[in-house]
N, C-alpha and C positions, 0 to 999 in steps of 0.2 A: 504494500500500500504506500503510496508514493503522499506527501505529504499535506498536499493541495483536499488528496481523496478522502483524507483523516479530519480535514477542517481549517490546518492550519496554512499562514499565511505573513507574509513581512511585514509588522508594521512598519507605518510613515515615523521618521525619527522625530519626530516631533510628540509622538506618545509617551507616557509615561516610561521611564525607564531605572530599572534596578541599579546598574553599574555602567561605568566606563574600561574597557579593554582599552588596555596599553602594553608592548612591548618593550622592555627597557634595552638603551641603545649600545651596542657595541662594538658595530661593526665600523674599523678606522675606513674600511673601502668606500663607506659610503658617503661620507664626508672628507673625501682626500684634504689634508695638511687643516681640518677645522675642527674637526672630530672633537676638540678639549672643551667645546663651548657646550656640548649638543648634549650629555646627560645632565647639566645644569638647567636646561632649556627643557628638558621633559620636566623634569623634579619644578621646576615650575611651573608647566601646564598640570599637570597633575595635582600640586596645591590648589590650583582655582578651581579645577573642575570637584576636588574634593569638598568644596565649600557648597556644591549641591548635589552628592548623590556621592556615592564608592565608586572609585578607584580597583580595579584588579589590572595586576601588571602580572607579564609574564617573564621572567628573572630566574635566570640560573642560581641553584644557589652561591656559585663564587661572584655573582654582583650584585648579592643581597646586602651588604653588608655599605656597601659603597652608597648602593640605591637610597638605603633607608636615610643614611648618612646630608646627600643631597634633598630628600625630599622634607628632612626637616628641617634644614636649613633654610628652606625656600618657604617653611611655616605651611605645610602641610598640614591636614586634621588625620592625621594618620590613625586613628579610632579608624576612620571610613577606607584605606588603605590597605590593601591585602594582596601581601607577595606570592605567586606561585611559582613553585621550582620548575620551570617548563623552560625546554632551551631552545633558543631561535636562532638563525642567522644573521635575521635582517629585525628591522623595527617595522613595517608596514605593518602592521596589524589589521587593516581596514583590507586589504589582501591574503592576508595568510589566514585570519584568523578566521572563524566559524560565523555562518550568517543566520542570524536568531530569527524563531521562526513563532507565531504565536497561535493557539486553537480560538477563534473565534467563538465558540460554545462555551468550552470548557475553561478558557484564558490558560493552558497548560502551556510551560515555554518548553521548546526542543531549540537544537541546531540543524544544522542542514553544514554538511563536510562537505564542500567541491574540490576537485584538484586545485593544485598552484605550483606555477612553472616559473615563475619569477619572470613575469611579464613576457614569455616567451625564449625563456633560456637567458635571457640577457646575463643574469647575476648568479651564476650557479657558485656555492650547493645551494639548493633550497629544501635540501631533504626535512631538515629539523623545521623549518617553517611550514611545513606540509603535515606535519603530524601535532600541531597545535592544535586545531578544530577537536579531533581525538582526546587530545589530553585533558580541554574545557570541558569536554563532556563527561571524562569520567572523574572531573573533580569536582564538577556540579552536580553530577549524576542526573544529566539530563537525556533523554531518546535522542539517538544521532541518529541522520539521515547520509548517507552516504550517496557522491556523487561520482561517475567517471567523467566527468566535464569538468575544463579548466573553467574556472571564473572565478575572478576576482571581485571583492566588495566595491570597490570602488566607482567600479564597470560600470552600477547603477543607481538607481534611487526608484522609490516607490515612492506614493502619494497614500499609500494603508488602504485604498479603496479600487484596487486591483490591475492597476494601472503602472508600469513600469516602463522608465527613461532608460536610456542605452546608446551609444555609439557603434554605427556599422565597421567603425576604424580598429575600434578593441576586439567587440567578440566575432566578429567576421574575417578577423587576422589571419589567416594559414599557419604562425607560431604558439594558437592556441587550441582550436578543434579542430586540425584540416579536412578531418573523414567526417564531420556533421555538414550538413545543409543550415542554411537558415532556419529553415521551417524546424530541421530537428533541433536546432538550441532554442527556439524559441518555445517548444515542447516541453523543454527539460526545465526551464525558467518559468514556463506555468506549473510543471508539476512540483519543483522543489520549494517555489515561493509565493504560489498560491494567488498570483496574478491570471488576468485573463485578457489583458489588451497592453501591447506591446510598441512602445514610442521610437523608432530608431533617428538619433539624429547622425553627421556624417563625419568627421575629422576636430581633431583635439587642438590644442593650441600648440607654440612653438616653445619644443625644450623638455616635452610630456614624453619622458618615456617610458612610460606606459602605453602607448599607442591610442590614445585617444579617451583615457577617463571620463566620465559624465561630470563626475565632482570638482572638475576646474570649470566646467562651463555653465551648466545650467541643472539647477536641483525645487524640486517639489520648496516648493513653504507653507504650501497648506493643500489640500485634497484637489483644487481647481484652481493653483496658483504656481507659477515656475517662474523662478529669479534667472536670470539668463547674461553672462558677460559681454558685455560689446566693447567692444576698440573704437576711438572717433577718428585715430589718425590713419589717414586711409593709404599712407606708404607702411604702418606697420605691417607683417607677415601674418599678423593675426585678423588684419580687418576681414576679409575676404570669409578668411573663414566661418569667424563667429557672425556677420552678416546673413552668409548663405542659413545657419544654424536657428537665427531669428528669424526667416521667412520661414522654414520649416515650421517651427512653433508653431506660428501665422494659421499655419494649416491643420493642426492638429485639434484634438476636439476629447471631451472627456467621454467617458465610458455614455453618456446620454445626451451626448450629441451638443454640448455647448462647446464654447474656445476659451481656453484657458486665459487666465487674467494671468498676464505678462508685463513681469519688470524688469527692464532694464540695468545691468551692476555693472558700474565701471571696470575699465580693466586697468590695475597697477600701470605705470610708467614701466620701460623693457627694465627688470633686473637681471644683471650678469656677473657670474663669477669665472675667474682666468678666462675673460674671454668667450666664456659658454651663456648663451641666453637661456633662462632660465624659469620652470613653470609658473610664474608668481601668480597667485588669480583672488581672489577675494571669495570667488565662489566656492574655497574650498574649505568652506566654516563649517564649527562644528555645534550642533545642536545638544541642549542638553536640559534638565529639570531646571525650567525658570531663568533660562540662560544661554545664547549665544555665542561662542566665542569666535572670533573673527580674525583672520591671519592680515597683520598690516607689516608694510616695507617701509616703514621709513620716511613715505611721500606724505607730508602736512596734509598736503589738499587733496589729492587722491584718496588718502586714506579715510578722511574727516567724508567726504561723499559717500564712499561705502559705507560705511559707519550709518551714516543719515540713510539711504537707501535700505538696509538691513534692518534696521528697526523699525521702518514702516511698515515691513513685511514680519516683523516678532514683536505686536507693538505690547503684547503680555510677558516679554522676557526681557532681561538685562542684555543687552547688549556689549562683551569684552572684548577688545582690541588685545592682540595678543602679538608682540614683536618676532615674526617668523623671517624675516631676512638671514638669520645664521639658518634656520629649518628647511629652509627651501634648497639652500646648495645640497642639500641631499635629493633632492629634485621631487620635494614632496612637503606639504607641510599640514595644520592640524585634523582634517577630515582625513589623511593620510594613513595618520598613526594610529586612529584610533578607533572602535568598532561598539556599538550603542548592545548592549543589553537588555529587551522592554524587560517589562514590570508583569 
């Protein structure tokens, strides 16, 4: 019985939710020559987000001792905080980690295990990141659901009312299902998460290697409502794109037949490190009990716009700015790292 058939179904992140998954960081490849900044930088997202809901991090035991170290330092409510020995490679957790699944009848939470290739071989090993969903489950002791399909969390967003956003650039990649169809992943995407209408928009921004995330461009804010990035400078590499991605929208309609209430989110000024242009996006904020948190670079006015923009769309949560400039040379920053839990 495939998950959809038992009741259950993703909720929209904007639901209630029990905890926040985080990966704690270790890996120096992934922030070449910055790496010293980036466990400070968790241990402080992890303090805010602890101020409304638990914290579970996934931490070997030999960087437990380090972890706890940094996240009180950073004034953690570590009450709400809870280390598990599970070891990773990498910090994505919004990729590796297991996608919560919830019974609409019964409100019982399961996950749902899909493969993960590390965005298509790019970063290998990804073996210990692959077996994280597995270890969630039997340290919550919650029903896994087991997938042979790559897909990563990222990939999407739901709206909780059966409706799921997507990029043709990610899951339609050749380095992630090449022997499925269309029609077969979108199959496997209603049976694992309980959706029934499937949104594809077409290419990511510039510096995504990922191959085209949804979560730097455009995410659900409420059941009939999608925040959407745009570029004004129309010599950026990104205009074109996210353009074409807004006329898309344009056209799209919810499960009974209306058009979604569309808003527009700036996109950061180009950030680059050594020379590498780099994913920065606003859209890739992280929802959470009563609270926002929003990735900013740096940019006074850029970032003060998002900010404005984001809160009109969560006008019942606190809206935080959270300094992602050192997070992003990892080419990934808060909705990245991190994987929502309902309630």
């Amino acid at each position: 019985m495939t998950p959809s058939a038992l009741g259950f179904q993703m909720p929209a992140e904007w639901s209630p939710q029990v905890a926040t998954w985080l990966s704690w960081p270790h890996n120096t490849d992934t922030w070449p020559g910055y790496f010293d900044r980036i466990p400070a930088k968790f241990a402080e997202i992890a303090s805010v987000i602890s101020r409304y809901q638990e914290v579970r991090l996934n931490c070997a035991s030999v960087l437990q001792e380090n972890a706890r170290y940094l996240l009180s330092k950073a004034g953690a409510d570590l009450s709400r905080i809870s280390l598990y020995d599970h070891s990773t490679n990498d910090a994505w957790c919004r990729d590796h980690g297991p996608i919560f699944v919830k019974n609409s009848k019964t409100g019982t939470i399961a996950l749902t295990d899909w493969q993960y290739n590390a965005w298509g071989g790019k970063y290998p090993p990804f073996d210990l990141d692959n077996k994280v969903p597995l270890q969630i489950g039997e340290a919550l002791q919650l029903s896994r659901f087991e997938f042979s399909m790559v897909l990563e969390g990222g990939s999407l967003d739901v709206n909780g009312e059966g409706v799921l956003l997507t990029t043709s650039d990610c899951l339609l990649n050749p380095n992630r299902n090449p022997e499925m169809s269309k029609d077969q992943i979108e199959e496997k995407l209603r049976e694992g998460l309980g959706v029934t209408k499937i949104l594809w928009l077409g290419e990511g921004i510039v510096g995504d290697d990922t191959d085209g995330h949804i979560d730097d461009i455009s995410r659900f804010f409420k059941a009939d409502g999608i925040v959407t990035a745009v570029e004004t400078d129309e010599k950026d590499p990104n205009f074109k794109v996210l353009r074409k991605n807004l006329e898309q929208l344009k056209s799209f309609q919810t499960k009974d037949g209306r058009s979604f209430d569309l808003v527009e989110l700036p996109m950061p000024e180009p950030c680059f490190c050594d020379g590498e242009r780099l994913p920065a996006s606003y859209a890739n904020f992280l929802i959470l009990n009563g609270a926002v948190l929003v990735p900013v670079f740096g940019q006074a006015k850029r970032d003060a716009e998002a900010l404005d923009v984001l809160a009109g769309c969560f006008p019942d949560r606190e809206i935080i700015p959270i300094d992602c400039l050192e997070l992003v040379w990892g080419l990934g920053t808060l909705h990245c790292i991190s994987q929502q839990q309902p309630l």
